[in-house]
C-alpha positions as CSV (number, residue, x, y, z in Angstrom):
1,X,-11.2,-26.1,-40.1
2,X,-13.4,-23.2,-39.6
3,X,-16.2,-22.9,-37.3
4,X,-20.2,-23.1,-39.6
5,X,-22.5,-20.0,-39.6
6,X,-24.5,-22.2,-37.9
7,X,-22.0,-23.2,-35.4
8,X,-20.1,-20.1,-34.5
9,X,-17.4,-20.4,-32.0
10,X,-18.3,-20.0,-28.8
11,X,-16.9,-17.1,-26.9
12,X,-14.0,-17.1,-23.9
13,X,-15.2,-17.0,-20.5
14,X,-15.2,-13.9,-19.1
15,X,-14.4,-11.9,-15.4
16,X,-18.3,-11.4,-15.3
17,X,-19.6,-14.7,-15.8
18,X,-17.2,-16.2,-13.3
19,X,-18.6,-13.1,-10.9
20,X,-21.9,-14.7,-11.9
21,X,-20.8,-18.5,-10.5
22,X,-19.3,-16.7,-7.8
23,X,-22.5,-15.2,-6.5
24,X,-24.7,-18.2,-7.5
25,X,-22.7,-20.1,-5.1
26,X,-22.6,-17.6,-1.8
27,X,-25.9,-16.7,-2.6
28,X,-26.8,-20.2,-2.5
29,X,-29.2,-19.9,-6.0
30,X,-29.9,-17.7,-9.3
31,X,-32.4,-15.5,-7.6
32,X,-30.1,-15.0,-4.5
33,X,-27.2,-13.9,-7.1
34,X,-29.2,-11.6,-9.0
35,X,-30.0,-10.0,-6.1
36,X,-26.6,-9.6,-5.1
37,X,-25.5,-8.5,-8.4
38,X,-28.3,-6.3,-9.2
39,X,-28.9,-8.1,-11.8
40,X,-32.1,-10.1,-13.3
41,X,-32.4,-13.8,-12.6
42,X,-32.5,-14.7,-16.4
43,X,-29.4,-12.6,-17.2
44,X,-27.3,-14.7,-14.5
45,X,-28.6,-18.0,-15.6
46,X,-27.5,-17.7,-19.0
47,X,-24.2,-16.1,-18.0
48,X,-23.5,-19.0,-16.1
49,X,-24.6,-21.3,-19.0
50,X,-22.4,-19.8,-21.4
51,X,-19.4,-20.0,-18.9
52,X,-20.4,-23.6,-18.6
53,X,-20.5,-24.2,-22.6
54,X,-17.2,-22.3,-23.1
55,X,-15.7,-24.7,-20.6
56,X,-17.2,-27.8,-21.7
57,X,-17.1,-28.9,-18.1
58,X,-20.8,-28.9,-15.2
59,X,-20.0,-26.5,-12.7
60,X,-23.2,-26.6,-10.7
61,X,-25.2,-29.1,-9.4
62,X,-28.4,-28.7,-7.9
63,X,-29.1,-30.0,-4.4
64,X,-32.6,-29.7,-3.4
65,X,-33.4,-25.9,-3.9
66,X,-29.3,-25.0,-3.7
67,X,-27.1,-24.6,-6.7
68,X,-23.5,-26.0,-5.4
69,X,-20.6,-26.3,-7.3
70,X,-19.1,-30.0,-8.9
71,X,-15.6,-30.6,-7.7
72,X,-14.4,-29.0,-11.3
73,X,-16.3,-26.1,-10.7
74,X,-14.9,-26.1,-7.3
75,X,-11.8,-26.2,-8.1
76,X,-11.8,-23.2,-11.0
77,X,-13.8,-20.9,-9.4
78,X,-11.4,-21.3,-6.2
79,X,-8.6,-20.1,-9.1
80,X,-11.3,-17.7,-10.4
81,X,-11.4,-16.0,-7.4
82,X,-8.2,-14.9,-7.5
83,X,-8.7,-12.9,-10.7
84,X,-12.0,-11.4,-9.1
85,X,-10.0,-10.2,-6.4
86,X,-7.0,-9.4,-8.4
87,X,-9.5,-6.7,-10.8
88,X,-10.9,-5.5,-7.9
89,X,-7.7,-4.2,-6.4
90,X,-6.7,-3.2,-9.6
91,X,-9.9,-1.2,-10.6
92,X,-9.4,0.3,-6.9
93,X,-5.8,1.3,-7.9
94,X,-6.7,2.9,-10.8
95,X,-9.4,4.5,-9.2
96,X,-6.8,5.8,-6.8
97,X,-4.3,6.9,-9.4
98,X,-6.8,8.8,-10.8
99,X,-8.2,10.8,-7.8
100,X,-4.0,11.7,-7.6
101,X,-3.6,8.8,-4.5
102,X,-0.3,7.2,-4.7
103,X,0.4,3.8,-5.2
104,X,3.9,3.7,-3.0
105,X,4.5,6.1,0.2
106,X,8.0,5.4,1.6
107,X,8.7,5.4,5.3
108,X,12.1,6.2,6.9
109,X,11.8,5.3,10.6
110,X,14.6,5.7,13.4
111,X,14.9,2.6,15.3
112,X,14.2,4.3,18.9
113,X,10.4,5.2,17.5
114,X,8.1,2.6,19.3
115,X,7.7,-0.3,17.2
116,X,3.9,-0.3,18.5
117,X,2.7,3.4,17.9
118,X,4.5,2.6,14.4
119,X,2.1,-0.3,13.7
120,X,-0.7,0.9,15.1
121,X,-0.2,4.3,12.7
122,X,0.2,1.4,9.5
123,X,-3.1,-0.4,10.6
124,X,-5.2,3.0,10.2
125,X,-3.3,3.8,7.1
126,X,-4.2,0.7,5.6
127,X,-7.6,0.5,6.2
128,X,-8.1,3.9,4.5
129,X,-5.3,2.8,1.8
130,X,-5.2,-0.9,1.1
131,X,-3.7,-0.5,-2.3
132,X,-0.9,1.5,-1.4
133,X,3.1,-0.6,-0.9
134,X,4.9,0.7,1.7
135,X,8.6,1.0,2.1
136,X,9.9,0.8,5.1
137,X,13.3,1.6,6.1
138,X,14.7,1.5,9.7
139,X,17.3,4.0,10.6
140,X,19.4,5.4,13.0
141,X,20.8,8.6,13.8
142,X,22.3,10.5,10.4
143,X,20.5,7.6,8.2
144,X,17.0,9.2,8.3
145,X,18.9,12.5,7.5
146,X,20.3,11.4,4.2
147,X,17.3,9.2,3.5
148,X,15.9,12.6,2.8
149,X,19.1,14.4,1.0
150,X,19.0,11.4,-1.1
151,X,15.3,11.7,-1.9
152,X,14.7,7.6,-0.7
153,X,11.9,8.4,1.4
154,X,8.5,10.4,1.1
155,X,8.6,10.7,5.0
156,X,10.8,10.4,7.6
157,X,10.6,10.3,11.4
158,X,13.9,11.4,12.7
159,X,16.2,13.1,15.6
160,X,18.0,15.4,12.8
161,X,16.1,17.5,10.8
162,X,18.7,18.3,7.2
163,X,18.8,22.2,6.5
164,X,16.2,22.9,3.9
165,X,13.4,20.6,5.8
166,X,10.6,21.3,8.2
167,X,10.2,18.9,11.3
168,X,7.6,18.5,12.7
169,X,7.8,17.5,17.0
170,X,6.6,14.1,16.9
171,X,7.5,12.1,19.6
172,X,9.7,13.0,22.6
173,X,12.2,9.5,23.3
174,X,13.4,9.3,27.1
175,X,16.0,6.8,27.1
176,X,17.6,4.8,30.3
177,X,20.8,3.3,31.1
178,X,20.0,-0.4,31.7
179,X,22.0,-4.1,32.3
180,X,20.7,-7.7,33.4
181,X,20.4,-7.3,36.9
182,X,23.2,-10.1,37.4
183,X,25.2,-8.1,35.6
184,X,28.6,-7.0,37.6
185,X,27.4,-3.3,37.6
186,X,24.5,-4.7,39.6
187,X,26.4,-6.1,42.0
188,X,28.4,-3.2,43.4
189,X,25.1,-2.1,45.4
190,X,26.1,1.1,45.0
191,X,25.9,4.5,43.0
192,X,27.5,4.2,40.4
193,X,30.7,6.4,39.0
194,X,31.6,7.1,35.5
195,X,34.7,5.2,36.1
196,X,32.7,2.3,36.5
197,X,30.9,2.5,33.8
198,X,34.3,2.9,31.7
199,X,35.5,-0.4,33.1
200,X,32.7,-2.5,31.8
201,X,31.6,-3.4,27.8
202,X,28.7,-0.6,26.5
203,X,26.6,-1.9,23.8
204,X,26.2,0.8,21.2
205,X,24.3,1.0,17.6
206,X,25.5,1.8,14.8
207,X,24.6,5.1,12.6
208,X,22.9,3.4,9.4
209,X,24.3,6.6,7.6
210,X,26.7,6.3,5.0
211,X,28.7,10.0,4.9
212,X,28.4,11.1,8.7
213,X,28.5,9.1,10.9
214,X,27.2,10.3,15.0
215,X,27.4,8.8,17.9
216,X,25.0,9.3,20.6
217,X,24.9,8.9,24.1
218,X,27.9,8.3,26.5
219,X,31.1,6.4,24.8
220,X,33.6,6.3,27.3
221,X,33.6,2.9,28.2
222,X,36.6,1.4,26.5
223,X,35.3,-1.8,25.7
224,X,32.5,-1.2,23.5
225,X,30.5,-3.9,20.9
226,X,28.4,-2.0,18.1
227,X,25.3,-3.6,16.3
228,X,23.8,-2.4,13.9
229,X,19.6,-2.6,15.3
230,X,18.2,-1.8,18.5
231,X,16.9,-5.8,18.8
232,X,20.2,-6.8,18.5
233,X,21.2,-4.3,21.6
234,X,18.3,-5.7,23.5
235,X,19.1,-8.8,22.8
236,X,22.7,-8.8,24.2
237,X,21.6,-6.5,27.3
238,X,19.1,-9.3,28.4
239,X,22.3,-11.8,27.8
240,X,23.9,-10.0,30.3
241,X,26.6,-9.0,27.7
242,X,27.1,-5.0,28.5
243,X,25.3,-2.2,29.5
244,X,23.3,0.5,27.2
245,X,21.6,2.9,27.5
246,X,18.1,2.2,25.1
247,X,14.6,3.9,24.6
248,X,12.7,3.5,28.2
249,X,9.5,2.7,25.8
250,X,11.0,-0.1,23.3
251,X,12.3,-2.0,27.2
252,X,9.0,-1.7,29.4
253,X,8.3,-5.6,28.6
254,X,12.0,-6.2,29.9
255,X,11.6,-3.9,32.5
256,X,8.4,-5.5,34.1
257,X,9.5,-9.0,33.5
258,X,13.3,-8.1,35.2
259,X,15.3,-9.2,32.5
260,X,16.2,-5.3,32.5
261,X,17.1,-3.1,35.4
262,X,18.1,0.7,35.2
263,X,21.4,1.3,36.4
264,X,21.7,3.7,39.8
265,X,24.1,6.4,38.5
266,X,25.5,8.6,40.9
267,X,25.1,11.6,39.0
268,X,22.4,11.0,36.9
269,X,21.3,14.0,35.3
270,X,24.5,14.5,33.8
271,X,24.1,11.2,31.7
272,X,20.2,12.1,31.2
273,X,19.2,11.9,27.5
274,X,16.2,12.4,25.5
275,X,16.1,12.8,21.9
276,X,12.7,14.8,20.4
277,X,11.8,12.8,17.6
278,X,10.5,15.1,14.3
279,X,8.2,14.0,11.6
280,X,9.4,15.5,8.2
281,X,8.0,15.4,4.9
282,X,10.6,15.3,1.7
283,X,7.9,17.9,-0.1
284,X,5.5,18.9,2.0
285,X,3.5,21.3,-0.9
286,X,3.4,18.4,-3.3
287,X,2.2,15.6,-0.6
288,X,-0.1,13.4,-2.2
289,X,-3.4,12.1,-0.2
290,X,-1.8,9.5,0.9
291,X,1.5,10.5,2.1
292,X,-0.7,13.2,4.0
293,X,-3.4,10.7,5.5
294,X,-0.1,8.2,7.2
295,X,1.5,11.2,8.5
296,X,-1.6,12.1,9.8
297,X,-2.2,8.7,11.3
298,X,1.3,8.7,12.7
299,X,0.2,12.0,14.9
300,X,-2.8,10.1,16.1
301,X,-0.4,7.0,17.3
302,X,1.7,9.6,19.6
303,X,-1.5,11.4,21.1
C-alpha cells in the first residue's frame, strides 16, 4: 500500500531534531533552546513536532512554564544522546584528520619512567587531543630499541637510542639498591660486601626485547628470580623476597612508609647506577601535530 498525495510519508527523525529535544529539555523551554541553538523559537517547535509525529510517541510534557520529557521521551533521548555525542566526536575527528592531526600516536615507554610524570604528560595531551587512541606499550631495556627498528611506536622514551635515531635527554633515572628492612641483609648491621650480596636472591626484570637481550645492573648474586614488570619487582621486594636495585622515584611511597630500606653498601659508588632516559621520535621530519604536541607535554612533565 502506498502512502496518498495527500498523506505523504512522514520523514525519519533526524540528529538535529533530537539536538532540538535535547536543548528544549536543558534549556528548560522552546525559547531557552533557540537560544542555545541559535536558532528561532518557531523553527525548534516544529522540529520537535515532527520528531514527535515520526515517532508516534509524546515526548514532552508541559509542567507549568517547563517542557520536561514523558518517560518515553526520557528514555530515547537518554539513547539519543549517545549518537549526539557520538557525531560530535566524529565531526571533531574528521575535523582533525583534515587539519593533518592524527587519529592514533603510539607510545613506547621503559618501565623505570615515573608512572606519574607519564600520566600527568597523557592528561595535557588529552585535553588538547581528546580524539586521538593511544597505544601504550611498556618496555624495558632493548624493547623500546626494537619498538623503533620495528616501526611499532611513533615515540619512544628509552635508555638505548638505535643507530639511525636522535634522542633526545629526557629524564635522568637514579636507581637504589633496596630490601624489606627485615630482610637478612638488614640484619647484619653492617656495610655491606659484594659477597653478601652474592649469597642472597636479586630480583631482576626481564628485557621485553625479543633479539637482544641486556641485562642491567649488578648480576652476581647466584640466586636470582626475573619478572617480567617493575610492579612485579616491587611487589616481591616489599614481600621481603630479594633484594633489587629499582628506580629511587617509582619507590619513594615505599620508602616513606618503610616497607623499603636502601641497602648500606660498603663501596657504594662502585654499584652506583643511573640510566639517562632519551625521548626519540621514529620520524621526527614527518611528526604530525599530535605526535609533536605529547612529546612536547612529556618535556613539560620532567621540568
Amino acid at each position: 500500500m502506498t502512502a496518498s498525495p495527500e498523506h505523504p510519508p512522514l520523514e525519519p527523525p533526524t540528529l538535529e531534531q533530537w539536538r532540538m529535544l535535547a536543548a528544549v529539555v536543558d534549556g528548560g523551554g522552546f525559547a531557552q533552546a533557540a537560544e542555545l541553538l541559535g536558532k528561532s523559537q518557531s523553527t525548534i517547535s516544529h522540529g520537535v513536532q515532527r520528531l514527535q509525529a515520526a515517532l508516534g510517541i509524546a515526548l514532552l510534557t508541559q509542567q507549568g512554564r517547563r517542557a520536561v520529557l514523558t518517560p518515553d521521551g526520557e528514555s530515547l533521548l537518554r539513547r539519543a544522546r549517545h549518537l549526539l555525542d557520538d557525531s560530535a566526536s566524529l565531526q571533531r575527528l574528521a575535523g582533525n584528520l583534515a587539519r593533518g592531526h592524527e587519529p592514533l600516536v603510539r607510545l613506547a615507554v621503559d618501565v623505570i619512567f615515573p608512572a606519574e610524570r607519564l600520566f600527568a604528560a597523557l592528561a595535557t595531551f588529552s585535553a588538547r587531543y581528546p580524539d586521538t587512541r593511544i597505544e601504550l606499550l611498556e618496555t624495558v631495556l632493548s624493547g623500546g630499541t626494537e619498538a623503533l627498528l620495528r616501526q611499532e611506536a611513533d615515540l619512544v622514551i628509552t635508555g638505548r637510542v638505535p643507530p639511525g635515531f636522535l634522542g633526545e635527554p629526557l629524564y635522568r633515572c637514579t636507581f637504589v639498591h633496596v630490601a624489606h628492612p627485615d630482610h637478612p641483609l638488614h640484619a647484619l648491621g653492617r656495610p655491606l660486601t659484594e659477597s653478601d650480596l652474592a649469597a642472597q636472591r636479586q630480583i631482576v626484570i626481564r628485557d621485553s626485547g625479543l633479539k637482544q637481550k641486556v641485562d642491567a645492573g649488578w648480576l652476581g648474586a647466584e640466586q636470582r628470580w626475573t619478572v617480567s614488570h617493575l610492579s612485579t619487582s616491587i611487589a616481591a621486594l616489599t614481600s621481603g623476597l630479594g633484594f633489587a636495585a629499582v628506580p629511587r622515584e617509582r619507590i619513594a611511597r615505599e620508602l616513606a612508609e618503610g616497607l623499603l630500606k636502601p641497602l648500606p653498601l660498603e663501596n657504594a659508588g662502585h654499584y652506583a647506577r643511573e640510566v639517562m632516559l632519551y625521548l626519540v621520535s621514529a620520524d621526527r621530519d614527518r611528526s604530525g601535530p599530535a605526535v609533536t604536541a605529547l612529546a612536547g607535554a612529556l618535556r613539560d612533565a620532567v621540568k
